[in-house]
C-alpha positions in Angstrom: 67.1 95.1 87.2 66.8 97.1 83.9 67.6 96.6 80.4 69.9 98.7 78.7 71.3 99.7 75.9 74.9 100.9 74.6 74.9 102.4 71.1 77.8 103.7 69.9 79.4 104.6 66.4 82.3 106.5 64.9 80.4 107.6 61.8 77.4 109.7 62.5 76.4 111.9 59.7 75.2 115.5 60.3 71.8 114.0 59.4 72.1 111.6 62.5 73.1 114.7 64.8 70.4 116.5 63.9 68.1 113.1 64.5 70.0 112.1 68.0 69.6 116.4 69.1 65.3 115.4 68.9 65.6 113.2 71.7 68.3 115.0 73.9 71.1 113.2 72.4 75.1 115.1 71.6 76.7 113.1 69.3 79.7 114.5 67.0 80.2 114.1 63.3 82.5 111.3 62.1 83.8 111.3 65.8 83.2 108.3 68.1 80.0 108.8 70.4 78.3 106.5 72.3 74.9 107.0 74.2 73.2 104.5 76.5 69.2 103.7 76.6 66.7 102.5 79.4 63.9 99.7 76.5 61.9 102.2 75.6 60.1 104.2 73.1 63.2 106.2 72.6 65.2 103.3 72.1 62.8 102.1 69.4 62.5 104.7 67.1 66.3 105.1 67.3 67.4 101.3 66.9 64.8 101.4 63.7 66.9 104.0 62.6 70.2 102.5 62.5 68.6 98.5 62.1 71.2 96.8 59.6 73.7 99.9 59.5 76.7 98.1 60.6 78.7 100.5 61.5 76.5 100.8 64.3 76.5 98.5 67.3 74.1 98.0 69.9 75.3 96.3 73.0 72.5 94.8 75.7 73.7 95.0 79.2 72.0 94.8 82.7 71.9 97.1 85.1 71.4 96.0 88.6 70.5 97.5 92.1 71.5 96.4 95.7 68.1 94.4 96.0 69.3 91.7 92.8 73.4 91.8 94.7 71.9 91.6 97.8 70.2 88.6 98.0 71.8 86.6 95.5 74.5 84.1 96.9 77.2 85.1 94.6 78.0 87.6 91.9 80.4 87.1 89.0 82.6 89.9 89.6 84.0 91.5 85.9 87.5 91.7 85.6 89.2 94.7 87.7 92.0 96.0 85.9 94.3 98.5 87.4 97.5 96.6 87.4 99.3 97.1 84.1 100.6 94.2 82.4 102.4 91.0 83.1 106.2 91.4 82.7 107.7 91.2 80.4 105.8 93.3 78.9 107.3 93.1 75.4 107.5 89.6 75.2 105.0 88.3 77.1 103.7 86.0 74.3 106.9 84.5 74.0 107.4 84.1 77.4 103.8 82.6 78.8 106.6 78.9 79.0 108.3 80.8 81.8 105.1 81.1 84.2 102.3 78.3 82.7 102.3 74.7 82.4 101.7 74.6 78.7 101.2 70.8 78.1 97.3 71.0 77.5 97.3 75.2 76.6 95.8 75.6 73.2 97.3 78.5 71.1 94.3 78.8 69.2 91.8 79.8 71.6 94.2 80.9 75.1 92.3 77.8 77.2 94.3 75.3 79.4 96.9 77.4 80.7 98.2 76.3 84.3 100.4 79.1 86.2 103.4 77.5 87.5 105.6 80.6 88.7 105.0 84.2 90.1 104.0 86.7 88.2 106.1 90.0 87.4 104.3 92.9 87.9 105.8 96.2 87.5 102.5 98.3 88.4 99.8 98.2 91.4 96.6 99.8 92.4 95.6 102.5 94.7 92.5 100.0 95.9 93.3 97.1 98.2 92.3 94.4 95.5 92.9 94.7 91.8 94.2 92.4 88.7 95.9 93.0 85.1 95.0 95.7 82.7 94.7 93.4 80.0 95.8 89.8 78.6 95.0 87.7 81.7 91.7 88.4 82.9 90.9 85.8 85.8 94.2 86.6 88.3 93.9 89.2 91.5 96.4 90.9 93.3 95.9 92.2 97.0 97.8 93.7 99.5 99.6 91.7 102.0 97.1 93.5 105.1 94.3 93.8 103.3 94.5 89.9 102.6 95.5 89.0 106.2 92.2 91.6 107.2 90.1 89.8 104.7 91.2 86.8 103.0 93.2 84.9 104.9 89.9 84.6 107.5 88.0 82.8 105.0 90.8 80.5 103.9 91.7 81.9 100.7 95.0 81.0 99.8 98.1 83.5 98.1 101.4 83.2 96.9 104.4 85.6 96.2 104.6 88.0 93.2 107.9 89.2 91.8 108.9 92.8 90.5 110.2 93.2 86.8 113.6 92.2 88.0 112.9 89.2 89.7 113.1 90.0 93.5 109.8 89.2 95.2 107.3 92.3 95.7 107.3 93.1 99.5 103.3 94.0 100.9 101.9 92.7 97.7 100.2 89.1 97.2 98.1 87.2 95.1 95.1 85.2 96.1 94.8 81.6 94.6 91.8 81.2 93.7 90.2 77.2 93.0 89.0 76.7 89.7 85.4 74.6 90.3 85.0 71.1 88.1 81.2 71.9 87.5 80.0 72.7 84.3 77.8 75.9 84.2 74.4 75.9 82.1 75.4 77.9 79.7 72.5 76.4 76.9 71.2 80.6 76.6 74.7 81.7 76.2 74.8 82.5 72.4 77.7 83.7 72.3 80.8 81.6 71.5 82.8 80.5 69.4 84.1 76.8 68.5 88.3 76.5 68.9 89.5 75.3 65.1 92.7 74.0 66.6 91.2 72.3 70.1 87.3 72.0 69.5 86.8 73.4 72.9 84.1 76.4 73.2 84.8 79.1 74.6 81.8 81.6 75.3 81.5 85.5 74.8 82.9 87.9 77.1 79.4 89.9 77.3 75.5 88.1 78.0 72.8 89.3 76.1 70.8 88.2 79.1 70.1 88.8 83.1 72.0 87.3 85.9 74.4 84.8 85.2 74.3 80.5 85.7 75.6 79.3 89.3 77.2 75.7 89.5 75.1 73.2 92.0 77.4 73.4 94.4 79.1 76.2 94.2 82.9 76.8 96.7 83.3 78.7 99.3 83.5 82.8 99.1 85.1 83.0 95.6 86.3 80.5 92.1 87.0 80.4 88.9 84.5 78.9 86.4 85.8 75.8 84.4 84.3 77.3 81.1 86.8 79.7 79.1 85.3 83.2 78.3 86.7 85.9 75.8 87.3 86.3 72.0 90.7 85.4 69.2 93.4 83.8 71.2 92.4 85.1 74.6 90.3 82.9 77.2 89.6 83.7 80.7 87.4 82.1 83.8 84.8 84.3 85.2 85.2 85.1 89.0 82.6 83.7 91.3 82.4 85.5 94.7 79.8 85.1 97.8 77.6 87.5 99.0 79.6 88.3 102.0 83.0 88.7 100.1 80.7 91.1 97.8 80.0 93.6 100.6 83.7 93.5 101.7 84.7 94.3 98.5 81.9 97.0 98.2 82.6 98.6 101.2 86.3 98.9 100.7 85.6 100.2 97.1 87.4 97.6 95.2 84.5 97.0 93.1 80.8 98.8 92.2 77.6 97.5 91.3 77.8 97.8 87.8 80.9 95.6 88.1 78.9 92.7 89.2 76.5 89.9 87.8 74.4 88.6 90.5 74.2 84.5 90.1 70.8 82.1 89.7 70.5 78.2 89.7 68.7 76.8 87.2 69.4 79.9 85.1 67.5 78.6 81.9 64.2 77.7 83.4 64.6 80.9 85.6 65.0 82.6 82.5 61.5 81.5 81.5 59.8 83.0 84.1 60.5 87.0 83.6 60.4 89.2 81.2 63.9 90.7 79.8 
């Protein structure tokens, strides 16, 4: 595991080029530019540099290799993408009635809602697994043999998904994926904001900090988490999956490594004994 770091700007000033050039570093003038750092040296003299400029930002992230996926249980696997949007596409805020329960859905934060009928989808992936571009980050699509292969043997469910128009999507499925009712220790998860409509919290999409909490007793091969992720009126549940639906999904190239967040119990007194 290393530490790394994303900086990134749209207003460099030819004094910054010439600084960033010193170290190795192109970055363009009043154009966006965004170069990424092991916790170095390097990194020092350049965050002291731009400390306080805010329109810099500096984004910690984790980089991980086979040992950490390997031998952790499960992974939280980042959304996938790929898939477009949910239909209709225009009006999709005004029409979130048509596929949730919306009795306990909070418009102020995106928590509570409960899918009731198939999604439309009017776009799908080259790779065997995939989900929405944007808006609903915690749904997966799948092909209708790649789930029978792979799914159906480790008794994940599915259900149908419609085309724009309606008419169910022959070959194309999505899994149904259990939602755990176990809270996560998310006590070194800084990040998150307090609902002003609800009261509910809802955590930050990115962690400032390795590995990611794992429930007790976590479910079988992959889950949702019960705590809401994301930022405005968006929320999402972060995907659990095992280590053996990992290297399916590795193998078949549905996901990489930097997609994934391997899992520890006890993640707050782990925490306490590395160095990060």
């Amino acid at each position: 595991m290393k530490k790394k770091h994303s900086i990134r700007s749209c207003f460099w000033t030819s004094e910054d080029v010439s600084f960033m050039a010193k170290f190795g570093f192109q970055v363009k003038e009043n154009e966006f530019s965004r170069i990424v750092l092991d916790e170095d040296d390097t990194y020092e003299q350049i965050h002291a540099r731009f400390l306080g400029n805010e329109y810099f930002f500096d984004n910690i992230f984790f980089e991980y290799d086979k040992e950490d996926v390997f031998t952790s249980d499960y992974c939280v696997m980042n959304p996938l993408g790929g898939g477009g949007y949910p239909q209709p596409e225009g009006t999709w805020y005004e029409s979130k009635k048509d596929f949730f329960d919306m009795s306990e859905f909070c418009w102020g934060c995106g928590a509570n809602k409960v899918q009731t009928q198939d999604f439309r989808i009017n776009k799908i992936s080259k790779k065997p697994v995939w989900g929405f571009t944007a808006w609903i980050g915690d749904v997966l699509f799948t092909t209708e043999d790649f789930y029978k292969e792979v799914f159906e043997p480790l008794g994940i469910g599915c259900r149908t998904v419609r085309r724009t128009s309606g008419k169910i999507y022959s070959g194309i499925l999505q899994l149904v994926i259990p939602v755990i009712d176990e809270n996560l220790d998310m006590s070194m998860h800084m990040d998150r904001e307090i609902c002003p409509v609800c009261g509910d919290i809802k955590f930050g999409a990115k962690d400032f900090y390795p590995f990611f909490p794992l429930p007790e007793h976590p479910l079988p091969h992959i889950f949702l988490t019960k705590e809401h992720f994301g930022y405005g009126h968006e929320a999402f549940r972060r995907t659990i999956v095992s280590r053996e639906l990992v290297q399916i999904l590795l193998k078949n190239k549905v996901t990489r490594f930097d997609n994934l967040i391997p899992c520890r119990r006890n993640l707050s007194d782990y925490l306490k004994t590395i160095k990060y």
